[in-house]
C-alpha positions in Angstrom: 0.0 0.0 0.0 1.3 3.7 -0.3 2.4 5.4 2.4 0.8 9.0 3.6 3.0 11.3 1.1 1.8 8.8 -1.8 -1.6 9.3 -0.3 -1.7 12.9 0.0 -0.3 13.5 -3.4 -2.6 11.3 -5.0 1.1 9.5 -6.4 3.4 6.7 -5.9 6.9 7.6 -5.0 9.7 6.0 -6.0 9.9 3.4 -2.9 6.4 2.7 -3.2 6.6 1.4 -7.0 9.4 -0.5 -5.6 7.6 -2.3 -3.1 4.9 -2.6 -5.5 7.1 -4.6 -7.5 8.7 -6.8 -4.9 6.4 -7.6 -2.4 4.1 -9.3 -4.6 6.8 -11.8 -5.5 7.4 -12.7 -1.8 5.8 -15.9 -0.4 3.5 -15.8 2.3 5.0 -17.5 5.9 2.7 -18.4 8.1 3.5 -17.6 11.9 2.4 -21.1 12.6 3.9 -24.4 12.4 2.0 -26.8 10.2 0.1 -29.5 11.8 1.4 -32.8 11.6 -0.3 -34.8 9.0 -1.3 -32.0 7.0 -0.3 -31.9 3.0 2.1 -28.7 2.2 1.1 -27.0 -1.5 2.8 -28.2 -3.8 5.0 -25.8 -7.4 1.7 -25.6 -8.9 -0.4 -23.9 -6.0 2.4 -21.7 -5.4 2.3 -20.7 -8.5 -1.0 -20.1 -9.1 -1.2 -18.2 -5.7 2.0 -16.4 -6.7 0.3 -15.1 -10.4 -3.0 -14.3 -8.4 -1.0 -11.6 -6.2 0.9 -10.3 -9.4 -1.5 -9.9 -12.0 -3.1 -6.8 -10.6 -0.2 -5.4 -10.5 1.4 -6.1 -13.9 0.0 -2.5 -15.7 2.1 -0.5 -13.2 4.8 -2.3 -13.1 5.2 -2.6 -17.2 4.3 1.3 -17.1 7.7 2.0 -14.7 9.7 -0.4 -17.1 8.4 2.0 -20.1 9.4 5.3 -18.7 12.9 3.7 -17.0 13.7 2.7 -20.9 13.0 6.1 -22.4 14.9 7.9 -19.9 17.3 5.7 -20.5 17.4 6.1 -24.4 16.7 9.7 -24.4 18.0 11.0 -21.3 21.0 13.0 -23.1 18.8 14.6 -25.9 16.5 15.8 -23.3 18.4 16.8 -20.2 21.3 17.8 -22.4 20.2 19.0 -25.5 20.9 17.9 -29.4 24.3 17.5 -31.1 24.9 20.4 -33.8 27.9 21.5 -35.4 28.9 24.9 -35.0 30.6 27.1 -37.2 34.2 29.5 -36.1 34.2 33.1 -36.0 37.2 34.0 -38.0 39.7 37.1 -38.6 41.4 36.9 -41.6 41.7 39.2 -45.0 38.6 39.3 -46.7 37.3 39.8 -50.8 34.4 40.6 -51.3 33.1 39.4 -55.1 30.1 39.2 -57.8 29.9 35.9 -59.2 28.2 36.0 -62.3 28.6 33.5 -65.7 28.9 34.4 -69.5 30.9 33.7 -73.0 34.2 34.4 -74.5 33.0 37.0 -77.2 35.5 38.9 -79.6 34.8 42.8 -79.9 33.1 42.3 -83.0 32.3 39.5 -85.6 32.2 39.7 -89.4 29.7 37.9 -91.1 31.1 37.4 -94.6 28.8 37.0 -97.7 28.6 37.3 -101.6 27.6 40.6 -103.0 26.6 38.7 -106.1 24.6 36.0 -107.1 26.4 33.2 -108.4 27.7 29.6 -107.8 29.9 28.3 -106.0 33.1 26.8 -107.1 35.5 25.8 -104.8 35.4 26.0 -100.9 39.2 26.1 -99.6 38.6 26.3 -95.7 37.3 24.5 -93.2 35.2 25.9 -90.0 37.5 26.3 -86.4 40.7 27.2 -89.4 42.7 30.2 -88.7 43.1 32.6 -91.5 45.0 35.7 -92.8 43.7 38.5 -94.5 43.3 38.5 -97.8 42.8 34.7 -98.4 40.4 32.8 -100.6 37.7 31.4 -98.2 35.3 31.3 -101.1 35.4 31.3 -105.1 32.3 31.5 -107.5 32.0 30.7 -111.1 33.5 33.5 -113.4 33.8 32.6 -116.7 30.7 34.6 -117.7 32.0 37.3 -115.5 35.7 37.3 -117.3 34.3 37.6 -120.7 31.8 40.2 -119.8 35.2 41.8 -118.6 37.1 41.3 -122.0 34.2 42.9 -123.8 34.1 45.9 -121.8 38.0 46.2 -122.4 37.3 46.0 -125.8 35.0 48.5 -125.5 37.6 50.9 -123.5 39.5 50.3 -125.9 37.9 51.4 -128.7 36.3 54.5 -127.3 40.3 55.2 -126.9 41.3 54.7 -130.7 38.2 57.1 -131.3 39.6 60.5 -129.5 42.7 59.4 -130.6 41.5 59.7 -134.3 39.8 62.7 -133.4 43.1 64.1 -131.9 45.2 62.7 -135.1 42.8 62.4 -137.8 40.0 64.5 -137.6 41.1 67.8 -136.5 44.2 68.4 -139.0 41.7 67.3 -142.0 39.4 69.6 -140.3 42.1 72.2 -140.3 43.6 71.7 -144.1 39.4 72.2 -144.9 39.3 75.4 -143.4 42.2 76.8 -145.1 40.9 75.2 -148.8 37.7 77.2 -147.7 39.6 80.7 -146.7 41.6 80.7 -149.8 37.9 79.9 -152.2 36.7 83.0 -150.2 39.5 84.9 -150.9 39.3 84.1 -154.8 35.5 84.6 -155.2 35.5 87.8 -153.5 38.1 89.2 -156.0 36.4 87.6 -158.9 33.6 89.5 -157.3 35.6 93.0 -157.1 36.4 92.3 -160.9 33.1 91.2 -161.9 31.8 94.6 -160.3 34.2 97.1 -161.8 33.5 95.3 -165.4 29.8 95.7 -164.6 29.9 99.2 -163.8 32.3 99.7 -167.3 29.3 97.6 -169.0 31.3 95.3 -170.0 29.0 92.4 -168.2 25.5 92.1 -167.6 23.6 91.6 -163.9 23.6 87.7 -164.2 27.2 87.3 -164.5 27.4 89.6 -161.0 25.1 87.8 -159.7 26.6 84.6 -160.3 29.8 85.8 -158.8 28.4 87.0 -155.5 26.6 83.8 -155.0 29.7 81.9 -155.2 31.2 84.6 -152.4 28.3 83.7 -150.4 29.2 79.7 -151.1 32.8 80.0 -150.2 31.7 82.2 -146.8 29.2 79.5 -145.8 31.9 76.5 -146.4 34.3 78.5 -144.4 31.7 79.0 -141.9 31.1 75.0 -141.9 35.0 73.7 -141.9 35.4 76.1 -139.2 32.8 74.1 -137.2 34.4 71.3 -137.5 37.4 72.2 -136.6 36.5 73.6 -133.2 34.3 70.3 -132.9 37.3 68.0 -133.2 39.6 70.3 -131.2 40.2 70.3 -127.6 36.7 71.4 -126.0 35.1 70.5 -128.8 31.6 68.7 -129.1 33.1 65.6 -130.9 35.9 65.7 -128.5 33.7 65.2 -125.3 31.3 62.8 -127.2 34.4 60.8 -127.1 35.7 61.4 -124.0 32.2 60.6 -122.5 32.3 57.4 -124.4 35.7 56.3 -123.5 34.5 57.4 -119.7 31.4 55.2 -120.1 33.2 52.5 -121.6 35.7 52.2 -118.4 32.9 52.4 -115.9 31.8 49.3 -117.5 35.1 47.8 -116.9 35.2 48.5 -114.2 31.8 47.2 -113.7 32.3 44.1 -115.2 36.1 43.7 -113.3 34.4 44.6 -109.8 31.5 41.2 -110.7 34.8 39.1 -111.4 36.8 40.2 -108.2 33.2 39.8 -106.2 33.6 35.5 -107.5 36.5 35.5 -105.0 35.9 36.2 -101.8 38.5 36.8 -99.3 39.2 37.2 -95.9 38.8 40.8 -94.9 41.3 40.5 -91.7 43.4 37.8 -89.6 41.3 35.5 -87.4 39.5 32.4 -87.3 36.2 30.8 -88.6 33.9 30.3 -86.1 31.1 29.4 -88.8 30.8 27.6 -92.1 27.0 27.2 -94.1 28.2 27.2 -97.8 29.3 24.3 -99.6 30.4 23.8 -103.4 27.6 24.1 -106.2 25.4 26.1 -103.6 24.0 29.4 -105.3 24.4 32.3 -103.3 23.1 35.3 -103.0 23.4 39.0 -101.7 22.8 39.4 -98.1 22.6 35.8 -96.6 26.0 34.9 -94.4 28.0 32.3 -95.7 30.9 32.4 -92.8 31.4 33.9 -89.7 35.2 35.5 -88.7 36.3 36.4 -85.4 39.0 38.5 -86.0 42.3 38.6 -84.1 42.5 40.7 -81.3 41.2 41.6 -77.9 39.1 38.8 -76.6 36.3 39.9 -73.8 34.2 38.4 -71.6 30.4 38.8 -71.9 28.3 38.2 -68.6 25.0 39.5 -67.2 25.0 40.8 -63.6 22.2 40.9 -61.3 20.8 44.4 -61.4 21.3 44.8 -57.3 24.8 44.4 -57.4 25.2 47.4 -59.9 26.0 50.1 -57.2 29.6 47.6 -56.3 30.7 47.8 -59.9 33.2 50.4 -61.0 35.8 49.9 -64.6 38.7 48.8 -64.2 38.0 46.0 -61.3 39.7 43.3 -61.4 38.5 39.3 -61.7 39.4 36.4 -62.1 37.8 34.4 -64.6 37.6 30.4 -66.1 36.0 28.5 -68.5 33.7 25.8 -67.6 35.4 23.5 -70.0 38.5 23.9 -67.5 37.6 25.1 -64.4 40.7 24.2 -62.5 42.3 26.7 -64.8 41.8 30.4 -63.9 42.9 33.3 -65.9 43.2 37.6 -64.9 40.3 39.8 -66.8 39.4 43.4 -66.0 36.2 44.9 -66.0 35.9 47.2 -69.3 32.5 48.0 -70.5 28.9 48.8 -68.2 25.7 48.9 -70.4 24.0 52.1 -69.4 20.7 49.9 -69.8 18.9 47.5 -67.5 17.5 44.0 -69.2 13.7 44.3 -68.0 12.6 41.0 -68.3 15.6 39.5 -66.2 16.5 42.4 -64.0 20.2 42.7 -65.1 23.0 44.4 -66.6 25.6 43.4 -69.5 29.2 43.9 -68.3 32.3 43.4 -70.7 35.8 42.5 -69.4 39.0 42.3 -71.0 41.4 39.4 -71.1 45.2 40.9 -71.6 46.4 37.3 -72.0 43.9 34.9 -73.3 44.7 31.0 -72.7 45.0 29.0 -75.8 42.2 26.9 -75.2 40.1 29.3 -74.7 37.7 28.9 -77.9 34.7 32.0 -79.3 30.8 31.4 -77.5 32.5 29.1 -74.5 30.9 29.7 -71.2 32.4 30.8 -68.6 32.2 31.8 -64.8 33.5 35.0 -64.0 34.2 36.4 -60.1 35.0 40.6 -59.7 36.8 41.9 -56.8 34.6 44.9 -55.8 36.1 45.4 -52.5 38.7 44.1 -50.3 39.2 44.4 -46.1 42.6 43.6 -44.6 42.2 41.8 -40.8 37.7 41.3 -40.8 35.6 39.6 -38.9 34.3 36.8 -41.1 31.5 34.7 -40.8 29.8 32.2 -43.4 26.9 33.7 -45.0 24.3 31.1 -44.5 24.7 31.4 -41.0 23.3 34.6 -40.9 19.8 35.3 -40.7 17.6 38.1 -42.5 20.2 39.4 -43.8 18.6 41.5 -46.6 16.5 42.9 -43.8 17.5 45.9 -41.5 18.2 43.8 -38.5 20.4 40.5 -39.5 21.6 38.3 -36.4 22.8 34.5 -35.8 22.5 32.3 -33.3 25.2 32.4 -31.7 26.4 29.5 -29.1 26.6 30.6 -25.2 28.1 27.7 -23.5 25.4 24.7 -23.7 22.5 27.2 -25.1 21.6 29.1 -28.1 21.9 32.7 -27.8 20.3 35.2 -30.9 22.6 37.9 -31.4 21.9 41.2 -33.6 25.0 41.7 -35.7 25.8 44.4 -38.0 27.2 43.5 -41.2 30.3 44.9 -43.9 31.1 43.3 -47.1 29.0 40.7 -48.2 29.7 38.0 -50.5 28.1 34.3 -51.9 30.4 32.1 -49.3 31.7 34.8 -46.4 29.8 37.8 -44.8 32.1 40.5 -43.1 30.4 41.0 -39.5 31.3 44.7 -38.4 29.5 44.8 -35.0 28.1 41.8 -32.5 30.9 39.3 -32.9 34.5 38.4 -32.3 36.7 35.7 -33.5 36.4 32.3 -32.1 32.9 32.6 -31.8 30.3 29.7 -32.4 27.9 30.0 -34.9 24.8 27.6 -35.9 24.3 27.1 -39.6 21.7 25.6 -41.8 22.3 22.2 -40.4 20.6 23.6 -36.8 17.2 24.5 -38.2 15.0 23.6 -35.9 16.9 24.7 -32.7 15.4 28.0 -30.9 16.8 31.1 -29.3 17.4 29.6 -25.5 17.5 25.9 -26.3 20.0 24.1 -24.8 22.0 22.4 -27.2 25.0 20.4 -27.4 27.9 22.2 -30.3 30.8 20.8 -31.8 33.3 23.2 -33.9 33.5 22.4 -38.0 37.3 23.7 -38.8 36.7 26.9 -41.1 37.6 26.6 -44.9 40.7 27.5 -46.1 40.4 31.3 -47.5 40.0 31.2 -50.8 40.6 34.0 -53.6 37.5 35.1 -53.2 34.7 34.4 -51.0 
């Protein structure tokens, strides 16, 4: 039975389960002797007798067994608290760094065509082939196109030989005419003066005058005439640009016709490499469709979008350091170079160019590539890892910070910030515990059991 305290407290203490447990398992003794004669019980009575004092008893006592095996299994949990790793507080030199990804892009690519409609004849480079300037990348059919060009020669040609004749020919015949015509003029008009003074004598009649001054007026009008053309096949003269404008006329069609033959080779404006082939032999092509793609030797730049937020850290000339997701154990120097003034609406960022002074060699036009830019550096800082902080876009950031076997939330003010390390300018010293992710579900004040993670090597940038 329990005692008064069990009694009062409407509970069994601790020596009352005991008892509970025990006593029935005792056999009864009777004060008594037996009397002589009389049969003792025998295993089975006893144990019948023994089960019928037990078995009211059996809920309690499998009750206590219950609650001595959870204590047992999750007495350090409870009384102590769970087992979560901890992260250090640590003072070191810190980078902060935008992380951002991209391609390899030249400063400008030339898209190479035909600027006339032909065939093609011959093919002599392959795409990824490195090329000078000036070299056959594509040739066209041309025979039509060479003998339009000997017939506009010909042509040149000819319209040559005429103001040469003009020059030659025509203008000294042109001259000797003028002078045959002068000295006819000069001989009718003094068989005019004769024919007069013989008419006034009487010696001739009105028809005869008349027939001399009408070959005056002949010899004037054919003077008149050889004159004409004589100025005409002179310098200046009407027959000399006629022929100038023909021999002009004829060369622009040289040139025409040499300009459609030069066009059915086509050549590689500058030094670089073919990033793009879609022509093949016996393909027509036309004006305005690309045929091959150059990059052209030179500076090779980075080409990466930035989120929009992180547009107030960036400043030209910043360094980074950059590599290519082909080879990402490989990292190469770039330099920030170019900021577009505009803002991408639909994804909320900002195009950013950097220059690479000394491209690898396997770095290859359109390869992607991850890109991280030092935007500000702090010797000696409190560093913390970022996902251990908490609100940290908000205006009051804090951690939870371990104070001997509990979890403490602590306010903390916060410097540079980057993707793996937060600088923590106020709440915080070095050496300090910190819960990360892996403690979710432990509260300010909970007592906990923490066990330091060693902190990451530094790296170049966090």
């Amino acid at each position: 039975m329990p005692n008064r305290c069990c009694a009062a407290r409407r509970a069994w203490c601790f020596g009352c389960a005991r008892r509970a447990l025990v006593l029935p398992w005792r056999f009864p003794v009777s004060a008594s002797k037996p009397e002589p004669g009389a049969r003792s019980p025998g295993p089975a009575a006893l144990a019948a007798r023994l089960w019928a004092s037990a078995k009211p008893r059996l809920p309690v006592a499998f009750a206590l067994a219950a609650v001595l095996g959870a204590a047992v299994w999750l007495g350090p949990r409870s009384v102590l608290g769970p087992r979560v790793e901890a992260s250090v507080v640590v003072r070191r030199d810190f980078v902060q760094s935008v992380v951002a990804s991209g391609h390899v892009e030249a400063p400008h690519r030339v898209s190479i065509g035909s600027q006339v409609t032909g065939t093609v004849r011959r093919v002599p480079v392959a795409e990824g082939q490195a090329v000078r300037a000036g070299q056959v990348l594509i040739e066209l059919e041309s025979a039509e196109w060479a003998a339009a060009l000997a017939q506009a020669d010909a042509a040149v040609a000819q319209a040559r030989a005429r103001l040469r004749q003009l020059r030659e020919v025509q203008a000294p015949v042109a001259a000797q005419t003028v002078r045959q015509a002068q000295v006819n003029l000069d001989n009718a008009r003094a068989q005019l003066r004769r024919n007069t003074d013989l008419f006034n004598q009487g010696f001739v009649g009105q028809a005869a005058l008349d027939e001399v001054r009408k070959t005056v007026a002949l010899a004037e009008s054919q003077l008149r005439a050889s004159q004409s053309q004589l100025d005409s096949a002179l310098a200046g003269g009407s027959d000399q640009a006629v022929a100038a404008t023909a021999l002009e006329q004829a060369a622009a069609g040289a040139a025409l016709a040499r300009s459609r033959l030069v066009y059915a080779t086509i050549a590689a404006p500058a030094d670089g490499t073919l990033i793009d082939r879609a022509v093949e032999p016996g393909d027509v092509v036309q004006p305005g469709k690309a045929l091959m793609v150059l990059s052209p030797v030179g500076k090779t730049q980075l080409v990466v979008l930035i989120d929009e937020k992180n547009l107030r850290q960036l400043a030209l000339g910043q360094e980074a350091l950059a590599s290519a997701d082909a080879y990402p154990d490989r990292r190469f120097a770039a330099a920030l170079a170019y900021i577009n003034p505009g803002v991408d609406v639909q994804r909320g960022s900002v195009e950013v160019k950097l220059d690479v002074p000394e491209p690898p060699a396997y770095l290859r036009q359109d390869m992607t590539v991850s890109v991280d830019i030092q935007v500000a550096r702090r010797a000696q800082a409190v560093v913390v890892a970022s996902d251990a902080v908490h609100d940290a876009d908000r205006t009051a950031p804090w951690v939870l910070k371990v104070d001997g076997r509990h979890a403490r939330r602590q306010p903390v003010r916060l410097g540079l910030r980057g993707a793996v390390a937060t600088e923590v300018l106020e709440g915080l010293d070095a050496g300090d515990l910190l819960l990360g992710p892996r403690a979710a579900g432990v509260r300010d004040g909970q007592r906990i059991r923490a066990f330091a993670v060693p902190p990451e090597p530094p790296a170049g940038a966090p």
